[in-house]
N, CA, C and O atoms as a GROMACS GRO file, in nm:
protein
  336
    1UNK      N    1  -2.340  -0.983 -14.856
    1UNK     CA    2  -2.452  -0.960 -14.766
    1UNK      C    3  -2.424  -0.837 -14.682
    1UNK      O    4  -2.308  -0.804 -14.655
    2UNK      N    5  -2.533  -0.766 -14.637
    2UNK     CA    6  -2.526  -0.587 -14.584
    2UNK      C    7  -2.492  -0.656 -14.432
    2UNK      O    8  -2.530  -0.766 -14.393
    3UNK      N    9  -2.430  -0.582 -14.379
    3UNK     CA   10  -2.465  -0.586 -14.238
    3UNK      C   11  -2.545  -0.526 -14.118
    3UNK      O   12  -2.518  -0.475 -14.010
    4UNK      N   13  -2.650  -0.557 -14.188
    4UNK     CA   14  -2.773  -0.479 -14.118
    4UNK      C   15  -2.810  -0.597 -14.021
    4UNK      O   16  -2.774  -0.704 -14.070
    5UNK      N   17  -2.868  -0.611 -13.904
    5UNK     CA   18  -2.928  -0.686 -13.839
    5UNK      C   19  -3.087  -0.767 -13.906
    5UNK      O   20  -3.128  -0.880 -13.880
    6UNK      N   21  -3.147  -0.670 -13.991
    6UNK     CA   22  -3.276  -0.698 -14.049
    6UNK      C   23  -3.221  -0.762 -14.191
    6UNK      O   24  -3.271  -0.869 -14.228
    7UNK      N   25  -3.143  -0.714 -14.253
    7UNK     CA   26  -3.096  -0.809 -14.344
    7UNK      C   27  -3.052  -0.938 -14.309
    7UNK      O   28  -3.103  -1.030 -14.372
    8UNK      N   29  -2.974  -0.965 -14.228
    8UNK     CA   30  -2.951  -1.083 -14.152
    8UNK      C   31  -3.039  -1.144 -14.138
    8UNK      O   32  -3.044  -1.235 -14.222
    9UNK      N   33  -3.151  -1.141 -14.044
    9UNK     CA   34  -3.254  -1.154 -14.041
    9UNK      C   35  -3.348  -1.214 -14.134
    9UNK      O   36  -3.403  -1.324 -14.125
   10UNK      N   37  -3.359  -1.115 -14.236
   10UNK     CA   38  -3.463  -1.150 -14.365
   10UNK      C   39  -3.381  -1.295 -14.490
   10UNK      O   40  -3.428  -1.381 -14.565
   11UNK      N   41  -3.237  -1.249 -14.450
   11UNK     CA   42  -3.171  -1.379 -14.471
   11UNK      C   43  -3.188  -1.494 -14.410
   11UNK      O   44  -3.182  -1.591 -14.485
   12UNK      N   45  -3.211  -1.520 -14.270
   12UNK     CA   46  -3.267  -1.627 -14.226
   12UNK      C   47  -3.406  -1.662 -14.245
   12UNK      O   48  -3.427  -1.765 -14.181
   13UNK      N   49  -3.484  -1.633 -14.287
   13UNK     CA   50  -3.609  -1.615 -14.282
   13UNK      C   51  -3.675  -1.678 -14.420
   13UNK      O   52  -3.782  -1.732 -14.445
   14UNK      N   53  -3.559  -1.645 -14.496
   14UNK     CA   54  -3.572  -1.676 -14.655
   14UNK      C   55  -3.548  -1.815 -14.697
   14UNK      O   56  -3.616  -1.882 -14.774
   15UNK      N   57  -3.394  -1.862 -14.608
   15UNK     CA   58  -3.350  -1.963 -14.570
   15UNK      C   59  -3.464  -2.118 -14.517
   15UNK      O   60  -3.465  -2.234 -14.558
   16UNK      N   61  -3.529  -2.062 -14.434
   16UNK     CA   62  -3.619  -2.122 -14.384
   16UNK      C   63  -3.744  -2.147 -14.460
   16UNK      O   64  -3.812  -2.249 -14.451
   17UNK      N   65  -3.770  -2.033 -14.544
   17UNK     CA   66  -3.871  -2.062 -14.613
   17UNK      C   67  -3.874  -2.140 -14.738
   17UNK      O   68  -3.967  -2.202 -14.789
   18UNK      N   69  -3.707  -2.116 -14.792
   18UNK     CA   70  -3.726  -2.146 -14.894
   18UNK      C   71  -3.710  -2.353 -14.890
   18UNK      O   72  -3.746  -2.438 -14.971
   19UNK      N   73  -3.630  -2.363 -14.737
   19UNK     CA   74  -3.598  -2.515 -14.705
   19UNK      C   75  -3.742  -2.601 -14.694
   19UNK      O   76  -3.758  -2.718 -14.729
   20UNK      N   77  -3.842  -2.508 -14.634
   20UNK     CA   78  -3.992  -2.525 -14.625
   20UNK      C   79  -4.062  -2.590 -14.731
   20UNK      O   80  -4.122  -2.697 -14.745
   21UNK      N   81  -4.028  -2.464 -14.819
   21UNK     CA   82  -4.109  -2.489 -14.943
   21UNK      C   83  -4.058  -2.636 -15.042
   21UNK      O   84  -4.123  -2.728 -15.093
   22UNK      N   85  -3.935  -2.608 -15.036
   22UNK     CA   86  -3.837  -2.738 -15.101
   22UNK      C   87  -3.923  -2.878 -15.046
   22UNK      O   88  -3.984  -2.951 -15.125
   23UNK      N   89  -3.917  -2.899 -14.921
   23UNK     CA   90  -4.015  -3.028 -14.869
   23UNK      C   91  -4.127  -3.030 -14.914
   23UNK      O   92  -4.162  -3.126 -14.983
   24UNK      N   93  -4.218  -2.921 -14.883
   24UNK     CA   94  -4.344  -2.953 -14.941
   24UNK      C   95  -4.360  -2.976 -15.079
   24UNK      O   96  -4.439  -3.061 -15.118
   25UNK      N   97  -4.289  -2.907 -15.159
   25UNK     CA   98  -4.306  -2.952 -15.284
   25UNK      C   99  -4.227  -3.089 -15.310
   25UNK      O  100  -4.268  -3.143 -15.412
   26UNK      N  101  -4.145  -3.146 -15.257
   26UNK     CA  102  -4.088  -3.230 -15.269
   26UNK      C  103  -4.205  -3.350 -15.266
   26UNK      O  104  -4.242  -3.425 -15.356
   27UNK      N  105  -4.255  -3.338 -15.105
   27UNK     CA  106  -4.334  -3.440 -15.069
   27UNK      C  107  -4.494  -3.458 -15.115
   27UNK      O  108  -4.579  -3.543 -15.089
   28UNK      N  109  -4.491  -3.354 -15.184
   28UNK     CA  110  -4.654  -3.360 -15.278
   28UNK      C  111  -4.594  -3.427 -15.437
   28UNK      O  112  -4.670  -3.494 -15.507
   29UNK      N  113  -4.486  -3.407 -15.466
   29UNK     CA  114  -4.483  -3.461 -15.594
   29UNK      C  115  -4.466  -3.601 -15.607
   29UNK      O  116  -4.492  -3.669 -15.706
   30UNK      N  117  -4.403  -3.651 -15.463
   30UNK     CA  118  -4.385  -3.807 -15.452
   30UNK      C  119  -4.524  -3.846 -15.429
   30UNK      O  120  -4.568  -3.954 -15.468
   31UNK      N  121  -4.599  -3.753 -15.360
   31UNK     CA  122  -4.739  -3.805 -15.331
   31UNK      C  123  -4.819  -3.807 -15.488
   31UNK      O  124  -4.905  -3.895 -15.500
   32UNK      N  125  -4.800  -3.735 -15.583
   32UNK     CA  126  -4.845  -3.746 -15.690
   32UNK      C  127  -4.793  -3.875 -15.760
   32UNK      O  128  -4.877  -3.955 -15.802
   33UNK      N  129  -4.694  -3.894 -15.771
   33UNK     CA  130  -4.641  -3.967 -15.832
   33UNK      C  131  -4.684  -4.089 -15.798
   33UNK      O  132  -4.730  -4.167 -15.881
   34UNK      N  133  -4.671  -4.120 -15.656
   34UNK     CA  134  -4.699  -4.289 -15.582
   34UNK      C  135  -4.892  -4.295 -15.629
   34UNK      O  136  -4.939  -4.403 -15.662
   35UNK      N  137  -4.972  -4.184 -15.625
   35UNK     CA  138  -5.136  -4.144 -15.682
   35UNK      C  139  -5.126  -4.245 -15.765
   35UNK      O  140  -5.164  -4.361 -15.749
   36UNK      N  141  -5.036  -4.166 -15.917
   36UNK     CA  142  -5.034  -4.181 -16.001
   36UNK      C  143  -4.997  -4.405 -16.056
   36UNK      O  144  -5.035  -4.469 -16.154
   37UNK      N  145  -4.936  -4.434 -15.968
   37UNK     CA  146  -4.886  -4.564 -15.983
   37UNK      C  147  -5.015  -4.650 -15.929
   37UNK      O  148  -5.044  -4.765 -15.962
   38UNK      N  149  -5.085  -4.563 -15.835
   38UNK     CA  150  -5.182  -4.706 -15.755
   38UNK      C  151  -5.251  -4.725 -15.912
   38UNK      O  152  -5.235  -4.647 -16.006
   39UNK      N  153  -5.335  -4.854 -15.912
   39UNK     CA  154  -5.373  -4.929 -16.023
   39UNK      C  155  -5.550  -4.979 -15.984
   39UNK      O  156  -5.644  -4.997 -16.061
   40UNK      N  157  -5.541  -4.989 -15.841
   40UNK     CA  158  -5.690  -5.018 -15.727
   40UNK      C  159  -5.781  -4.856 -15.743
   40UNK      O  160  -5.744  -4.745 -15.704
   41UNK      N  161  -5.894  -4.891 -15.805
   41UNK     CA  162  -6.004  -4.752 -15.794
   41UNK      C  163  -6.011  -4.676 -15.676
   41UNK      O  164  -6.011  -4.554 -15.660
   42UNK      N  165  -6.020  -4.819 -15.554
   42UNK     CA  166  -6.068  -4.784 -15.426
   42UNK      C  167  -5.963  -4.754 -15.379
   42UNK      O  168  -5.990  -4.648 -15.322
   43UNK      N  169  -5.818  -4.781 -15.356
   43UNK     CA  170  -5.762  -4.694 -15.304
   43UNK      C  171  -5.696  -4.553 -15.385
   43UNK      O  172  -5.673  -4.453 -15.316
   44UNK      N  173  -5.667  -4.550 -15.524
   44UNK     CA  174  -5.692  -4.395 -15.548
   44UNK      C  175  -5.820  -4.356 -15.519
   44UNK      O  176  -5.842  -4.281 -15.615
   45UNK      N  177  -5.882  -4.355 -15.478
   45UNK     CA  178  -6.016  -4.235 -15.450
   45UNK      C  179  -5.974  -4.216 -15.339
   45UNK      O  180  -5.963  -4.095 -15.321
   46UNK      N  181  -5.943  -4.275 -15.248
   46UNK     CA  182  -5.894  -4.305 -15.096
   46UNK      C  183  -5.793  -4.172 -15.072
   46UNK      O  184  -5.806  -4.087 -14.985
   47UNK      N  185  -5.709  -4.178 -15.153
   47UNK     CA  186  -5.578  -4.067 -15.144
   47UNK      C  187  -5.581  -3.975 -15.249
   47UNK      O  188  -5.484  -3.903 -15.275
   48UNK      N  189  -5.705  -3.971 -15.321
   48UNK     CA  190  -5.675  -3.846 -15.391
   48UNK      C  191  -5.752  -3.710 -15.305
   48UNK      O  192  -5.694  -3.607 -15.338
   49UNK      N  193  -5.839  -3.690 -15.228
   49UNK     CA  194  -5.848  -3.599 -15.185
   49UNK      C  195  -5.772  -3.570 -15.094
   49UNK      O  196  -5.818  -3.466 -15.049
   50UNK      N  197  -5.643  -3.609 -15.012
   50UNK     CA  198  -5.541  -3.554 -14.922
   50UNK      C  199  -5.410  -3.508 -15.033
   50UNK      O  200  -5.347  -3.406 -15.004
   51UNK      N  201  -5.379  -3.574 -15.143
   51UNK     CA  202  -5.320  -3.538 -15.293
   51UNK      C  203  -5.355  -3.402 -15.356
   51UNK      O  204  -5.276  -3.323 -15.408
   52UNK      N  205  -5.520  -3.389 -15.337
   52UNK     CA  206  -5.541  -3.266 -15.379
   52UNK      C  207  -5.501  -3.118 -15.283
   52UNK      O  208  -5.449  -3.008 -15.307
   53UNK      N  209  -5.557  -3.186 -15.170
   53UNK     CA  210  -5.505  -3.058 -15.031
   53UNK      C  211  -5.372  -2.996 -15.055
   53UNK      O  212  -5.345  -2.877 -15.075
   54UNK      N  213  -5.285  -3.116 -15.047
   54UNK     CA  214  -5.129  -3.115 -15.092
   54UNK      C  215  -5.152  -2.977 -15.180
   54UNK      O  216  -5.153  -2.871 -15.117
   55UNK      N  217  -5.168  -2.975 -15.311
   55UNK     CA  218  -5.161  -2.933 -15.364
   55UNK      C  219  -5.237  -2.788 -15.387
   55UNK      O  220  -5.176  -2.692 -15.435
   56UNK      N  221  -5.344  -2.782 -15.359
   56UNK     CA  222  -5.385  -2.676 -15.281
   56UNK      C  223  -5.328  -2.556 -15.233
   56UNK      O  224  -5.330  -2.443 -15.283
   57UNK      N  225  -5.262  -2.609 -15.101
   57UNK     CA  226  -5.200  -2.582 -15.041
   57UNK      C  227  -5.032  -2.506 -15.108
   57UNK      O  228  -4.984  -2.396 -15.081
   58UNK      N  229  -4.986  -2.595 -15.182
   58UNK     CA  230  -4.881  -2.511 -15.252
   58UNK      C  231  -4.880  -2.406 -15.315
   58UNK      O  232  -4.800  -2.313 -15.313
   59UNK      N  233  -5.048  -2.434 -15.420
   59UNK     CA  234  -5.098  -2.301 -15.475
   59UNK      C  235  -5.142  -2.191 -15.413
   59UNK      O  236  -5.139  -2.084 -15.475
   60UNK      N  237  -5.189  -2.195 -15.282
   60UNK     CA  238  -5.174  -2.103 -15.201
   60UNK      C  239  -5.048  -2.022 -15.100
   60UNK      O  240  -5.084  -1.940 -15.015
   61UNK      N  241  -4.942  -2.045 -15.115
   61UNK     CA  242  -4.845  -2.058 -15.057
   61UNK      C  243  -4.748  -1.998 -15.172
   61UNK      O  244  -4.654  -1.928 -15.136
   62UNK      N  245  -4.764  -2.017 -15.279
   62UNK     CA  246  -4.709  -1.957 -15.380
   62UNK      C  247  -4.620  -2.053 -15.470
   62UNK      O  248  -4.578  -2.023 -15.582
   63UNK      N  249  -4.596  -2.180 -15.402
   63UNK     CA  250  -4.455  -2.236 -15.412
   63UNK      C  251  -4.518  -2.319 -15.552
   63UNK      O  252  -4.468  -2.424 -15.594
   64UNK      N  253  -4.632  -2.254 -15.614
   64UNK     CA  254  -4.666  -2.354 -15.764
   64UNK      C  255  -4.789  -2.286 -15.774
   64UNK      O  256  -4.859  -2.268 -15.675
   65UNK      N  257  -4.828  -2.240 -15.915
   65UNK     CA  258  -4.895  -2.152 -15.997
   65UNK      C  259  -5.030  -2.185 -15.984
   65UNK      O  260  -5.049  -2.305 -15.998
   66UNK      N  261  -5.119  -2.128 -15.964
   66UNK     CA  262  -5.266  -2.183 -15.938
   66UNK      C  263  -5.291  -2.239 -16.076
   66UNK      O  264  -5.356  -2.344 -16.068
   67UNK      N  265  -5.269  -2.213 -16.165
   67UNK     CA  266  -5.318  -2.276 -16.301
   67UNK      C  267  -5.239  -2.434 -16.305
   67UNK      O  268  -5.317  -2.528 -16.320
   68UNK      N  269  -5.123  -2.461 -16.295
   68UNK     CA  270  -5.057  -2.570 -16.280
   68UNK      C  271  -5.127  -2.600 -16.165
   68UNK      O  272  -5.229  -2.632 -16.226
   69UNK      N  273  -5.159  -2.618 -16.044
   69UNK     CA  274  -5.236  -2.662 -15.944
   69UNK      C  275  -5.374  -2.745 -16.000
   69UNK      O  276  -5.394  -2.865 -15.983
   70UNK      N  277  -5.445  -2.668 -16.058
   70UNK     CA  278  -5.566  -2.675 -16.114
   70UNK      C  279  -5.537  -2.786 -16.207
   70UNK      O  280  -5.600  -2.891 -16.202
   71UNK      N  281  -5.401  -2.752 -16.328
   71UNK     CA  282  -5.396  -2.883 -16.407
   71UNK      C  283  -5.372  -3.020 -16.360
   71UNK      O  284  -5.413  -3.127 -16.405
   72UNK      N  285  -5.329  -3.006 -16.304
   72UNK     CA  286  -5.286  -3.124 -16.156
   72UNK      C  287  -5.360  -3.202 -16.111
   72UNK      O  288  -5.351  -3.324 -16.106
   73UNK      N  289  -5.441  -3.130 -16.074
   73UNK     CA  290  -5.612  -3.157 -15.994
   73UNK      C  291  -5.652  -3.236 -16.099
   73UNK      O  292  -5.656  -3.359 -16.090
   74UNK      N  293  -5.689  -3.162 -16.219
   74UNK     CA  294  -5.764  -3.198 -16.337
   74UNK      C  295  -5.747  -3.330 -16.393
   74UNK      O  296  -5.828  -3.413 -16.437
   75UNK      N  297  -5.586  -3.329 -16.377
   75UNK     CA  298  -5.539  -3.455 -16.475
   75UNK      C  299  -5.554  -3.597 -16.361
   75UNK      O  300  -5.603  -3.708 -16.385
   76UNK      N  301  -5.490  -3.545 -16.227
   76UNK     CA  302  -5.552  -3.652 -16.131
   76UNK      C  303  -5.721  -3.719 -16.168
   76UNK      O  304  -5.746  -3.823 -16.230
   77UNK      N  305  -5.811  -3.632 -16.112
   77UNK     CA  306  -5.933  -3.622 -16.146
   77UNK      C  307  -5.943  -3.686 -16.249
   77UNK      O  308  -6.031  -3.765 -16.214
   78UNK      N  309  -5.916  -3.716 -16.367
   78UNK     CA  310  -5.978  -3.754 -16.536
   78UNK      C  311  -5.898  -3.907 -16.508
   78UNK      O  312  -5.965  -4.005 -16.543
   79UNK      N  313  -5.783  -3.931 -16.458
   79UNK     CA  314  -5.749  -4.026 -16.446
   79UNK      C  315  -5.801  -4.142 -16.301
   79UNK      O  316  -5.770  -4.259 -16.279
   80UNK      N  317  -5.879  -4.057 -16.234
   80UNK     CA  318  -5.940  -4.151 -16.132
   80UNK      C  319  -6.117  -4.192 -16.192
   80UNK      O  320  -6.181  -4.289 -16.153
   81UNK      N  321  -6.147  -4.127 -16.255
   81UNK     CA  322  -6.257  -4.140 -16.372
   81UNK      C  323  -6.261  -4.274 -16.455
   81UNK      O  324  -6.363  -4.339 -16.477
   82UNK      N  325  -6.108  -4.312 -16.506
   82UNK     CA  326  -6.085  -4.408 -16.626
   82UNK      C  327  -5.990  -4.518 -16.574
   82UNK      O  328  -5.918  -4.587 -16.646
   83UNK      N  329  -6.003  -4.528 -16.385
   83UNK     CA  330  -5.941  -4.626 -16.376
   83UNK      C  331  -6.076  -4.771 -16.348
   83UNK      O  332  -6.183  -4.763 -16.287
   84UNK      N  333  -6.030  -4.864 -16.402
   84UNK     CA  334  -6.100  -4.997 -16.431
   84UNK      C  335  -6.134  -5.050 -16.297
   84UNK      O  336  -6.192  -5.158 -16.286
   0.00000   0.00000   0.00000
């Protein structure tokens, strides 16, 4: 590492972002996942639009590909369609 003050710097910064990003993606995929397990219509419909924000949100942020975002969405979506 340089010893520049702004390198330092942009090293902490990176640090932080990247610890950031690690949670959020962490905590949207458990949120997908727990989506994915409810079995009740009424409560997936309930939590899939704060599931989708989640995710959204990552795709904007960078930390996950708008096209994977979108498939995400999609496959949520088709599966809240065909629950009984």
């Amino acid at each position: 590492m340089a010893n520049h003050s702004a390198t330092k710097k942009d090293v902490r910064q990176a640090s932080k972002r990247r610890d950031r990003n690690r949670y959020n993606g962490k905590t949207t995929r458990n949120a997908i996942r727990d989506l994915k397990a409810s079995t009740e219509k009424k409560a997936y419909d309930e939590k899939l639009p704060d599931v989708v924000s989640m995710i959204d949100k990552l795709a904007k942020r960078g930390v996950i590909h708008k096209n994977k975002a979108a498939n995400l969405k999609s496959k949520l979506a088709k599966k809240s369609a065909n629950i009984a």
